[in-house]
N, CA, C and O atoms as CSV, one atom per row, in Angstrom:
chain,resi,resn,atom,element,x,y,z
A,1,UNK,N,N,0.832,-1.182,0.000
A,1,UNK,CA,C,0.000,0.000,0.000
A,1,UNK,C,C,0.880,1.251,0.000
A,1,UNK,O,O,1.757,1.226,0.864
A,2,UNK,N,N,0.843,2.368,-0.795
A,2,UNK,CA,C,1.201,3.468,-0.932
A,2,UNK,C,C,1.106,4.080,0.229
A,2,UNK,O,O,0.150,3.744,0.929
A,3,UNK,N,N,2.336,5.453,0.919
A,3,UNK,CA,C,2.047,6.506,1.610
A,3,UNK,C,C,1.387,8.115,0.471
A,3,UNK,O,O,1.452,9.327,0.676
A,4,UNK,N,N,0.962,7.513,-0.372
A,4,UNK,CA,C,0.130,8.765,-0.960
A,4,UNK,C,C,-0.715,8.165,-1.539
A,4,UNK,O,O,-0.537,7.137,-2.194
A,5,UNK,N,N,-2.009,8.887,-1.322
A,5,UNK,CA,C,-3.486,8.682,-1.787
A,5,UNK,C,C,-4.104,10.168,-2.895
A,5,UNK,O,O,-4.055,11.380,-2.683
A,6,UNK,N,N,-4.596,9.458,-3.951
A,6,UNK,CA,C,-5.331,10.258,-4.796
A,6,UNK,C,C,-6.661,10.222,-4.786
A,6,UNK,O,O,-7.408,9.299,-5.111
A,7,UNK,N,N,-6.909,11.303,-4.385
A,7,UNK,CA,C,-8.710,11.523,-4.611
A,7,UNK,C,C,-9.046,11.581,-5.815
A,7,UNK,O,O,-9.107,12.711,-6.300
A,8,UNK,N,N,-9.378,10.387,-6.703
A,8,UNK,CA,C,-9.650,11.199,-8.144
A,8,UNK,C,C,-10.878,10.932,-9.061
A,8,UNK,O,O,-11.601,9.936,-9.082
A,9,UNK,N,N,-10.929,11.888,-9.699
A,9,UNK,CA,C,-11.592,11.662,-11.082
A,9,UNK,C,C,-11.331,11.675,-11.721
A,9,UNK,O,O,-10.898,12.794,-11.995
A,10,UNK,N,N,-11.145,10.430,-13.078
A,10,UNK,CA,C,-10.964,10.093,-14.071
A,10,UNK,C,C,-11.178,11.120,-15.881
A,10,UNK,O,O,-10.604,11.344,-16.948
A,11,UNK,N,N,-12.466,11.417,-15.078
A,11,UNK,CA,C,-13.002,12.430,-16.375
A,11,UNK,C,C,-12.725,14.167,-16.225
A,11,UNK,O,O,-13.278,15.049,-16.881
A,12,UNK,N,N,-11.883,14.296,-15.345
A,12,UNK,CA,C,-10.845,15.253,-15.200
A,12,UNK,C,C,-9.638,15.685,-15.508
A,12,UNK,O,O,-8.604,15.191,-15.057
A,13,UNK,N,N,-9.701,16.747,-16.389
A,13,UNK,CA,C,-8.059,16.505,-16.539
A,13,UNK,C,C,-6.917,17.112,-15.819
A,13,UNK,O,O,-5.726,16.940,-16.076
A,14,UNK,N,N,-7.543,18.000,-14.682
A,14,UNK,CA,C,-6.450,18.041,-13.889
A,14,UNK,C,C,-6.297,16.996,-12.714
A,14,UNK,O,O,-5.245,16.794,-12.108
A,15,UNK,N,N,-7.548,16.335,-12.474
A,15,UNK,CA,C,-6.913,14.546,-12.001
A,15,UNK,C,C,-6.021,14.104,-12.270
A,15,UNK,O,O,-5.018,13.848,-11.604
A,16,UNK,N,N,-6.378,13.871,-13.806
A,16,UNK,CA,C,-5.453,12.924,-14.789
A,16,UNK,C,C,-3.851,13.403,-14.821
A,16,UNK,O,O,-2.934,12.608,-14.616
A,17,UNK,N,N,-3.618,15.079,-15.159
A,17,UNK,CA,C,-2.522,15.430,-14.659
A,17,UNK,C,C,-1.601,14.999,-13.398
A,17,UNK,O,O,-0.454,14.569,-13.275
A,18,UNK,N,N,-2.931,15.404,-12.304
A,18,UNK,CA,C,-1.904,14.990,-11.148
A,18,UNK,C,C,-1.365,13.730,-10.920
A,18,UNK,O,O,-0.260,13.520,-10.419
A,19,UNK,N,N,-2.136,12.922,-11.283
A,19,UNK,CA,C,-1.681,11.543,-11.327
A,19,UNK,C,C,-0.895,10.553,-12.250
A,19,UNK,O,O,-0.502,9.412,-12.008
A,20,UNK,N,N,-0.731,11.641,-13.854
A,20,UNK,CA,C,0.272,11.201,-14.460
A,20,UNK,C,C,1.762,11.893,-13.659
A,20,UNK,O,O,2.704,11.135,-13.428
A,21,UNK,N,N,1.842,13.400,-13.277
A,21,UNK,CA,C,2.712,13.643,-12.289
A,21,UNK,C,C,3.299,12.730,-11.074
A,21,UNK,O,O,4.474,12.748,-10.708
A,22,UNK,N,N,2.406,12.039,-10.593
A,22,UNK,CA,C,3.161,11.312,-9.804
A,22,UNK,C,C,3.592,10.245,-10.420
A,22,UNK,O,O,4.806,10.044,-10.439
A,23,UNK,N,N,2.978,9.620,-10.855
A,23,UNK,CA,C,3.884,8.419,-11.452
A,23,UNK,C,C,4.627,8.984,-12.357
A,23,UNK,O,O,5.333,7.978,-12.425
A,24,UNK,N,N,5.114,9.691,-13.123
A,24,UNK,CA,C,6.283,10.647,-13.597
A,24,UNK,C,C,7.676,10.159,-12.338
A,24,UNK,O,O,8.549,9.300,-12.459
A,25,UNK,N,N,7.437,10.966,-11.369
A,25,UNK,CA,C,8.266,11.176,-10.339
A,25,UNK,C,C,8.010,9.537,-9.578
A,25,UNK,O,O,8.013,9.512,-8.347
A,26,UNK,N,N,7.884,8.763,-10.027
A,26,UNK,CA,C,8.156,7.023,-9.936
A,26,UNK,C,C,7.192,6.844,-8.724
A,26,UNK,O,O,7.900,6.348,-7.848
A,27,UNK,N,N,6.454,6.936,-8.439
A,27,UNK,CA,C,5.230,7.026,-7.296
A,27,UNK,C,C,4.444,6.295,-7.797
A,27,UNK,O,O,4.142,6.584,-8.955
A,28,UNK,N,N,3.683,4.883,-7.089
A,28,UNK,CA,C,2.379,4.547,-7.115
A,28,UNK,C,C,1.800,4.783,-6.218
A,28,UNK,O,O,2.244,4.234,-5.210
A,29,UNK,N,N,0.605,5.628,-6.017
A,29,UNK,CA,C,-0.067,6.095,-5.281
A,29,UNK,C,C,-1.265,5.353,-4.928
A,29,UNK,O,O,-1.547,4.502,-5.772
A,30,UNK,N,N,-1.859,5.401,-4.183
A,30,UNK,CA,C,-3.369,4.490,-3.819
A,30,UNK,C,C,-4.631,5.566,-4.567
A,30,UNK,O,O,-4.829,6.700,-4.131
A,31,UNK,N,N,-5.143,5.179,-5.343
A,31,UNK,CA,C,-5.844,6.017,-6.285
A,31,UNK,C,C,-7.359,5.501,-6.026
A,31,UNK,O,O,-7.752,4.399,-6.409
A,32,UNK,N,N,-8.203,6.489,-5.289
A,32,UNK,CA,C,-9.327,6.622,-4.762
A,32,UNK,C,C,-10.686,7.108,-5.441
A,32,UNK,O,O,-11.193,8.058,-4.844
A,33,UNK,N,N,-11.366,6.671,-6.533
A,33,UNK,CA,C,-11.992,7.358,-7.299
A,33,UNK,C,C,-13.730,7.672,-6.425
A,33,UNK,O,O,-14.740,7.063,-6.073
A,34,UNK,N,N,-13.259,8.749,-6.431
A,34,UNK,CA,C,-14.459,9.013,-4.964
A,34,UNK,C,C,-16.151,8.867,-5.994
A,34,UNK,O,O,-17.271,8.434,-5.723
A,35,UNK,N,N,-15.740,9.270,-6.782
A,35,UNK,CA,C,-17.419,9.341,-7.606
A,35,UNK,C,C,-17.771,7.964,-7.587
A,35,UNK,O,O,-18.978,7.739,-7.675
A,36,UNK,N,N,-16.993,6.971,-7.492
A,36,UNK,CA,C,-17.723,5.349,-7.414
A,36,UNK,C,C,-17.896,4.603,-6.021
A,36,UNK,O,O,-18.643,3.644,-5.826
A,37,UNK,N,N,-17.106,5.191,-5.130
A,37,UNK,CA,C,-16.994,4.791,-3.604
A,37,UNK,C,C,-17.765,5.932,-2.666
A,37,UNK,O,O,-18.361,5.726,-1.609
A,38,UNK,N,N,-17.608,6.988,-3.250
A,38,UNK,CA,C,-17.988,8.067,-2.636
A,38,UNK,C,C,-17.922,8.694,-1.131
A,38,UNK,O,O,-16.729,8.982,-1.038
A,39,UNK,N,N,-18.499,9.039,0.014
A,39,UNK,CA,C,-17.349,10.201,0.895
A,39,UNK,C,C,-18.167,9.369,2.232
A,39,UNK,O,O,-19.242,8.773,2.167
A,40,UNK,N,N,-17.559,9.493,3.049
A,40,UNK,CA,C,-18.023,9.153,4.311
A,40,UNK,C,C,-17.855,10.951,5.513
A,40,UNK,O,O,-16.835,11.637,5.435
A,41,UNK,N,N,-18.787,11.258,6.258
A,41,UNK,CA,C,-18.231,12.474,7.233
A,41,UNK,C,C,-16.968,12.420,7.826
A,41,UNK,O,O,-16.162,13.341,7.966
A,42,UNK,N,N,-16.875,11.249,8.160
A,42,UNK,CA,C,-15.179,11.496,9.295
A,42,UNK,C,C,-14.306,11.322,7.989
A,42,UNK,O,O,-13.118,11.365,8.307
A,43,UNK,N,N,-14.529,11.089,6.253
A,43,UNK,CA,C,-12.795,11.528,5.458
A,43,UNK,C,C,-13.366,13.142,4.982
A,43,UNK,O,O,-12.632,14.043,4.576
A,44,UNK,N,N,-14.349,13.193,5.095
A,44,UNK,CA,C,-14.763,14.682,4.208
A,44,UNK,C,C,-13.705,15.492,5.700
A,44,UNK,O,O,-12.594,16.022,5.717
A,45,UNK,N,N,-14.417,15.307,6.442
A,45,UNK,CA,C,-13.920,16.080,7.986
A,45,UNK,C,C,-12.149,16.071,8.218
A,45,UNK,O,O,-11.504,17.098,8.428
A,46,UNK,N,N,-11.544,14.661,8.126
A,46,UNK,CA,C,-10.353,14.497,8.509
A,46,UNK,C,C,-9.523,15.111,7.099
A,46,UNK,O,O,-8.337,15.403,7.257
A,47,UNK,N,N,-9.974,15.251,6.106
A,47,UNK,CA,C,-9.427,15.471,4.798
A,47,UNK,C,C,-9.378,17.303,5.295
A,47,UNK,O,O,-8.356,17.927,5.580
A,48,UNK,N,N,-10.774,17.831,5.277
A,48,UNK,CA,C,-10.158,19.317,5.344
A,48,UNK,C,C,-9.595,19.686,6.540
A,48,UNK,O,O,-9.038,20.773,6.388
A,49,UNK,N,N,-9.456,19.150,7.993
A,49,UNK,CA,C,-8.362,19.185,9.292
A,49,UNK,C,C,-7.038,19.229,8.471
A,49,UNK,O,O,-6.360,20.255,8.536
A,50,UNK,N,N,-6.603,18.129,7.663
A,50,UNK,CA,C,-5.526,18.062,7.369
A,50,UNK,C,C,-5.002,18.907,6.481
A,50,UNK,O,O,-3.794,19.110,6.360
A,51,UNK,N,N,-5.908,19.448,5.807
A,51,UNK,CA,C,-5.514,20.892,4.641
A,51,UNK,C,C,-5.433,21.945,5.318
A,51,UNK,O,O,-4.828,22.972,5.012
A,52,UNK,N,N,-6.090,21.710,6.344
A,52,UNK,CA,C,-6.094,23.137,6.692
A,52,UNK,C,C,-7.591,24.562,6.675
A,52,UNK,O,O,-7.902,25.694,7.046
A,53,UNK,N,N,-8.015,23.402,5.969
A,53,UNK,CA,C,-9.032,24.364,5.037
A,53,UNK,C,C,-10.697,23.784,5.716
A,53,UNK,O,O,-10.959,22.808,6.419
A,54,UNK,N,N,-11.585,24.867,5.140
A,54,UNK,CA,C,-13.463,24.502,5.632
A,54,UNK,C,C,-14.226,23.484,4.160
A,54,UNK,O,O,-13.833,23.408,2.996
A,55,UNK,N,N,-15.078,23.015,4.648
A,55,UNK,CA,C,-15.796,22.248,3.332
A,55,UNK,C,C,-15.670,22.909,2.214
A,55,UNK,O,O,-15.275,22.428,1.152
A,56,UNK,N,N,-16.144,24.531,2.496
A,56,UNK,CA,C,-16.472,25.340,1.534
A,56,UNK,C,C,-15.715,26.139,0.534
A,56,UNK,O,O,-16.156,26.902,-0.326
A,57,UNK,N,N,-13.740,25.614,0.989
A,57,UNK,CA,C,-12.862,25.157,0.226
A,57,UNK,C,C,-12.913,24.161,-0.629
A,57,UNK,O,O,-12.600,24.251,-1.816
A,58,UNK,N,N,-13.285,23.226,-0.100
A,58,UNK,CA,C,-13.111,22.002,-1.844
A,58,UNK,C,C,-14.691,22.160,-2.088
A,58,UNK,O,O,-14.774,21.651,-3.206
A,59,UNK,N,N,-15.492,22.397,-1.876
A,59,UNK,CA,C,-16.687,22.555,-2.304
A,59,UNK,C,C,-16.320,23.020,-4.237
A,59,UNK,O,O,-15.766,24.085,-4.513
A,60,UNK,N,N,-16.766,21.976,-5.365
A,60,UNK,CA,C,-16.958,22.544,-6.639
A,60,UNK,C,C,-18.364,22.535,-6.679
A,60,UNK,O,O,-19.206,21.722,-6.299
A,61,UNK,N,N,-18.439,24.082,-7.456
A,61,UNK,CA,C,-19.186,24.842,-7.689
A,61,UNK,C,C,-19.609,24.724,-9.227
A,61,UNK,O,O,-20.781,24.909,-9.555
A,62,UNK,N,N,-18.824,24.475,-9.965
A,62,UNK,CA,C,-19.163,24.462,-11.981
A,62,UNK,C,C,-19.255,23.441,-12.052
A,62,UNK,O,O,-18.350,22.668,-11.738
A,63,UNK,N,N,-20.720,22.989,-12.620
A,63,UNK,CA,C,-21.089,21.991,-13.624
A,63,UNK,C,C,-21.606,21.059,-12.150
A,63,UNK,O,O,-21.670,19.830,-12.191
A,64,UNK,N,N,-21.913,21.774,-11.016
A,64,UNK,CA,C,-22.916,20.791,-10.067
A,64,UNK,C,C,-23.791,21.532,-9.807
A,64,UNK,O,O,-23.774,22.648,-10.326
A,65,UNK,N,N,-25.161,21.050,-8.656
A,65,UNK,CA,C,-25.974,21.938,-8.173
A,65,UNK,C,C,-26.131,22.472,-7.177
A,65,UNK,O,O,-27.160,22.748,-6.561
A,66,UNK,N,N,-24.047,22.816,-6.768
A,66,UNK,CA,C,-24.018,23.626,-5.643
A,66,UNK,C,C,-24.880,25.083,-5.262
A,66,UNK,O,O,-25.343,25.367,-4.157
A,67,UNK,N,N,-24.955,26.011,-6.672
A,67,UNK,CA,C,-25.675,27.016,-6.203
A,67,UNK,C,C,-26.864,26.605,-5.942
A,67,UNK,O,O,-27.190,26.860,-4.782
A,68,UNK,N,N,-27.780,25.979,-6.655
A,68,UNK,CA,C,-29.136,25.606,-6.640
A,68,UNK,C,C,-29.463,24.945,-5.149
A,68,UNK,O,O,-30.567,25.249,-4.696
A,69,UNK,N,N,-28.760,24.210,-4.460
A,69,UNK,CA,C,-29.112,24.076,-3.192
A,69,UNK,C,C,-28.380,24.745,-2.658
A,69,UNK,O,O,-27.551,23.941,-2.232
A,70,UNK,N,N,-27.969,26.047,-2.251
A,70,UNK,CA,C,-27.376,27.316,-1.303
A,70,UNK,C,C,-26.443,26.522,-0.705
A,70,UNK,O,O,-26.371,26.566,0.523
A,71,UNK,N,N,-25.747,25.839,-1.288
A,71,UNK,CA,C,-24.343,25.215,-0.467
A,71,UNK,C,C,-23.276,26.561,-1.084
A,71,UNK,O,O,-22.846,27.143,-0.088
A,72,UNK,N,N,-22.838,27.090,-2.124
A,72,UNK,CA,C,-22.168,28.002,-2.031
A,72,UNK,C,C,-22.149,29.358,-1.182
A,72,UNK,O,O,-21.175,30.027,-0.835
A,73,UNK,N,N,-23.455,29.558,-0.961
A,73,UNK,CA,C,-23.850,30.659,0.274
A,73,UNK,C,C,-22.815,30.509,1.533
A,73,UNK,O,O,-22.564,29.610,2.336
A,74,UNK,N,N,-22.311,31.920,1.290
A,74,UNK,CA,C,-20.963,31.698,2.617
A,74,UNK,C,C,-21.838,31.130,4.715
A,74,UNK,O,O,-21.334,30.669,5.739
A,75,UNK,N,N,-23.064,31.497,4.363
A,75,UNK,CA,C,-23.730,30.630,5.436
A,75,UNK,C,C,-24.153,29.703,5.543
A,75,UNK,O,O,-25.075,29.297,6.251
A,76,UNK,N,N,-23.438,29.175,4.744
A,76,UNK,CA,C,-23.915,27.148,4.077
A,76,UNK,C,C,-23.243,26.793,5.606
A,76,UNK,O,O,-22.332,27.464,6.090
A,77,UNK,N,N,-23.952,25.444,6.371
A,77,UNK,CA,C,-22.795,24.689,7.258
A,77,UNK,C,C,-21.713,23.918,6.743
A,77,UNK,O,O,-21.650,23.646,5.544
A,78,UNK,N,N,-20.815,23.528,7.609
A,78,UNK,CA,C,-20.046,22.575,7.177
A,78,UNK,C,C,-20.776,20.973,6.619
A,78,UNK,O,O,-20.754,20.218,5.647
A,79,UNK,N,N,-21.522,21.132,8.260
A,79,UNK,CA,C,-21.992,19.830,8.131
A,79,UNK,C,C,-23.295,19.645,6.922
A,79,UNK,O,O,-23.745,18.663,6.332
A,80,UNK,N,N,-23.563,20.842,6.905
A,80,UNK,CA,C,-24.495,20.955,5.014
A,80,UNK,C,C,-24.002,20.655,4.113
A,80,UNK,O,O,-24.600,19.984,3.272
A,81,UNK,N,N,-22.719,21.043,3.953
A,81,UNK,CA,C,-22.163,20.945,2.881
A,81,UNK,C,C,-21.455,19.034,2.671
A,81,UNK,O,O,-21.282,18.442,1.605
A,82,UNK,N,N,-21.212,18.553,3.982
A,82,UNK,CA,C,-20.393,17.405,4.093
A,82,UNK,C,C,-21.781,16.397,3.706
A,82,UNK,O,O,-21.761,15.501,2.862
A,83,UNK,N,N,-22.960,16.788,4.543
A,83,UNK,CA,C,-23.995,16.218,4.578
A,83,UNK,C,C,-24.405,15.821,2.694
A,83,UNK,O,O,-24.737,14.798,2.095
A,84,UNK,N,N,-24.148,17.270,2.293
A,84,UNK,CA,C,-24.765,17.144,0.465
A,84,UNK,C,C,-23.427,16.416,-0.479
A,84,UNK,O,O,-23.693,15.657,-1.411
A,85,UNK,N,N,-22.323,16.676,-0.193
A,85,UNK,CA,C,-21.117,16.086,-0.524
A,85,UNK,C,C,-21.311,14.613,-0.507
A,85,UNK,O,O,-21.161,13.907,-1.504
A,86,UNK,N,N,-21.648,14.185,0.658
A,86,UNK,CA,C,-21.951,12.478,0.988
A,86,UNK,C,C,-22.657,12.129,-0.182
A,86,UNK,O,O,-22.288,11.253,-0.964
A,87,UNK,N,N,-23.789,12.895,-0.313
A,87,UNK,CA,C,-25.042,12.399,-1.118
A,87,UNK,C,C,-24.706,12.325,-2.693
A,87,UNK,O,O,-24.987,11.323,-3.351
A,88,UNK,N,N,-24.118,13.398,-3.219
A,88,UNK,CA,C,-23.476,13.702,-3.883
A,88,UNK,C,C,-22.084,13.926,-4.080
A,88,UNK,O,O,-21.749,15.109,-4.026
A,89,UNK,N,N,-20.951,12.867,-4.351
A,89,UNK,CA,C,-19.744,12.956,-4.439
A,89,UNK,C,C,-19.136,13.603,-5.338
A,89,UNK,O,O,-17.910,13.496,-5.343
A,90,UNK,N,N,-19.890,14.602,-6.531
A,90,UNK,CA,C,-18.935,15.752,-7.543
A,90,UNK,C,C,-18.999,16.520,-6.696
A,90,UNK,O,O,-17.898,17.059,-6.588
A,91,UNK,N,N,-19.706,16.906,-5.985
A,91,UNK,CA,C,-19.892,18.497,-5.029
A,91,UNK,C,C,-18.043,18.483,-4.369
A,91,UNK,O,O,-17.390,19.526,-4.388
A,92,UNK,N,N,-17.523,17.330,-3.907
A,92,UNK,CA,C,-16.115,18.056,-3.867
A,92,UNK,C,C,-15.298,18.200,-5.096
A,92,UNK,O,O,-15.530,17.692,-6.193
A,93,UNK,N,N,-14.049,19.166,-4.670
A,93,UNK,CA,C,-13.585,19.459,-5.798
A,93,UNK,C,C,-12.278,18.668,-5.830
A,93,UNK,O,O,-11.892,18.211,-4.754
A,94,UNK,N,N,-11.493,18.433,-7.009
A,94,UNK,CA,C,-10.435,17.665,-7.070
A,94,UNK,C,C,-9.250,17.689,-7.977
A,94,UNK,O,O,-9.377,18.102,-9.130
A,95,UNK,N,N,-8.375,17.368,-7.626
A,95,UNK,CA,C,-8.338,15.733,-6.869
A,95,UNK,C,C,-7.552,16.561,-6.138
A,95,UNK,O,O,-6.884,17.565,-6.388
A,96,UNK,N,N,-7.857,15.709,-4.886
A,96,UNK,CA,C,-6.932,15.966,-3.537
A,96,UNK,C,C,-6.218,14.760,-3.282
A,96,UNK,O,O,-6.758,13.654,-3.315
A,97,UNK,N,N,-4.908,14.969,-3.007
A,97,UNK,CA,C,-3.767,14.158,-2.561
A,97,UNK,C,C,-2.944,14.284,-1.374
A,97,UNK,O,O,-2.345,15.340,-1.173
A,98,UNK,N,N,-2.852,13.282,-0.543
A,98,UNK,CA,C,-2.568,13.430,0.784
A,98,UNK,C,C,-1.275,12.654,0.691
A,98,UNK,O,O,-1.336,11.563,0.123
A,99,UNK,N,N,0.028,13.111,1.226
A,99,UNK,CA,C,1.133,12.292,2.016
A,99,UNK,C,C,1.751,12.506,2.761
A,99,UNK,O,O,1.618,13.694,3.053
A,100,UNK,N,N,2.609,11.929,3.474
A,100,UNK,CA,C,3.122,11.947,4.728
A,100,UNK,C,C,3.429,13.869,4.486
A,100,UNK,O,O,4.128,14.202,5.444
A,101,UNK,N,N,3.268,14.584,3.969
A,101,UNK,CA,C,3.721,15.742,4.044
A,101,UNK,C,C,2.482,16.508,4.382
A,101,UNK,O,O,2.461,17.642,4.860
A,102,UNK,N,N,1.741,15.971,4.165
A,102,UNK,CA,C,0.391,16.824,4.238
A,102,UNK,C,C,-0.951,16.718,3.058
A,102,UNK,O,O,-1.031,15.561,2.646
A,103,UNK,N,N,-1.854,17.512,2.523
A,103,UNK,CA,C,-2.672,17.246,1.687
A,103,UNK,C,C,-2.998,18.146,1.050
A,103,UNK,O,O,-2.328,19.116,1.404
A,104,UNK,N,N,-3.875,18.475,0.045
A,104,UNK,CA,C,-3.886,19.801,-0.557
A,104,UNK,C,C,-4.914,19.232,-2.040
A,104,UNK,O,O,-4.803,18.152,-2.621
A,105,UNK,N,N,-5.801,20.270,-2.329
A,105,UNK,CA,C,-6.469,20.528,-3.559
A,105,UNK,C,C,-5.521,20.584,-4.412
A,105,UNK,O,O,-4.591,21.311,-4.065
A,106,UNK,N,N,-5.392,19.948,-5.663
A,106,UNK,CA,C,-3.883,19.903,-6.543
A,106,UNK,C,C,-4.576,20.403,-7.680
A,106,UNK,O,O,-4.593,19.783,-8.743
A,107,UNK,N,N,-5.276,21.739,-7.471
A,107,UNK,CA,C,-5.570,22.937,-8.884
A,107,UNK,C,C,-4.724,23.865,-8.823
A,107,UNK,O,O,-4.880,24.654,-7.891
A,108,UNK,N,N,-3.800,24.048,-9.573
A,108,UNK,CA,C,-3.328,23.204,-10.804
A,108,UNK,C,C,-2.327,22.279,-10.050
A,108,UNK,O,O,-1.867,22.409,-8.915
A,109,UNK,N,N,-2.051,21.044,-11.237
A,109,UNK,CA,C,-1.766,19.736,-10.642
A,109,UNK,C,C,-0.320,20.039,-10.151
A,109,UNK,O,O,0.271,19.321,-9.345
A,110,UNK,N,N,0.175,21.122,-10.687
A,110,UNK,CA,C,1.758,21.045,-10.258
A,110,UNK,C,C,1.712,21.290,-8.682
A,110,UNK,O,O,2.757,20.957,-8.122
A,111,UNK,N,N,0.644,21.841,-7.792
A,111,UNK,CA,C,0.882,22.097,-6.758
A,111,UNK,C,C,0.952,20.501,-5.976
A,111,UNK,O,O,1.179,20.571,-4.768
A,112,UNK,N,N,0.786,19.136,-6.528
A,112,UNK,CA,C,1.453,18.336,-5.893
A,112,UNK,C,C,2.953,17.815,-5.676
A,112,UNK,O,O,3.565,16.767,-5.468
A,113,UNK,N,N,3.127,18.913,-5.816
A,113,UNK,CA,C,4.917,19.201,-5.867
A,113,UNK,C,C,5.305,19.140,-4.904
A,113,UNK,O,O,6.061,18.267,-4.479
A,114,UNK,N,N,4.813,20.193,-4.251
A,114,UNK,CA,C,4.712,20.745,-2.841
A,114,UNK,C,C,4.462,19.873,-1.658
A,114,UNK,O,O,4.682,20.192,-0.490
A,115,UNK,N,N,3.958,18.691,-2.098
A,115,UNK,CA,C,3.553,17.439,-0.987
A,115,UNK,C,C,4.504,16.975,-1.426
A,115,UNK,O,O,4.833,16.498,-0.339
A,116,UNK,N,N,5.248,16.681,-2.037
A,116,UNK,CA,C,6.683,15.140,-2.158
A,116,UNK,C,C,7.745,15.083,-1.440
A,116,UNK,O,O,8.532,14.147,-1.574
């Protein structure tokens, strides 16, 4: 098993970037395609602890129906947003990659640089 995990989507191409990047730099990573497994509260939760960051950071907004259910509204909850995320696994944004260095939204993919 890998010490780095990819959150990804396939039909993305800055997924696809980040993850041809790592295996570039000789890395097999544990590659997590959340749209088919989709999110549980304690990784939505432990994922943004470890970034650093609120839901309403990886929250994507284009081409879902984040505005349409007021999850982009800066008074959205967390747990609204984790709650609609669950239900719906595009509502996060991606791909996020976690390793022993830390984790991070990798838009644009080169910022998984910064984790190696």
């Amino acid at each position: 098993m890998s010490d780095i995990t990819i959150y990804h989507n396939p039909g993305c191409g800055t997924s696809r970037n980040t993850l041809a990047l790592l295996r570039e730099k000789g890395l097999d990573p544990t590659v997590v395609e959340y749209l088919k497994v989709g999110w549980t509260r304690d990784q939505l939760h432990d994922l943004t602890r470890t970034m650093g960051v609120g839901a309403h950071d990886i929250l994507r907004v284009r081409g879902t129906a984040a505005d349409e259910l007021g999850l982009s509204d800066p008074a959205a909850s967390e747990e609204a947003l984790f709650a609609a995320m669950i239900l719906d696994p595009i509502l996060v944004n991606r791909p996020i990659v976690v390793t022993p260095k830390g984790a991070a939204l990798c838009r644009p993919a080169e910022l998984v640089l910064s984790l190696l």
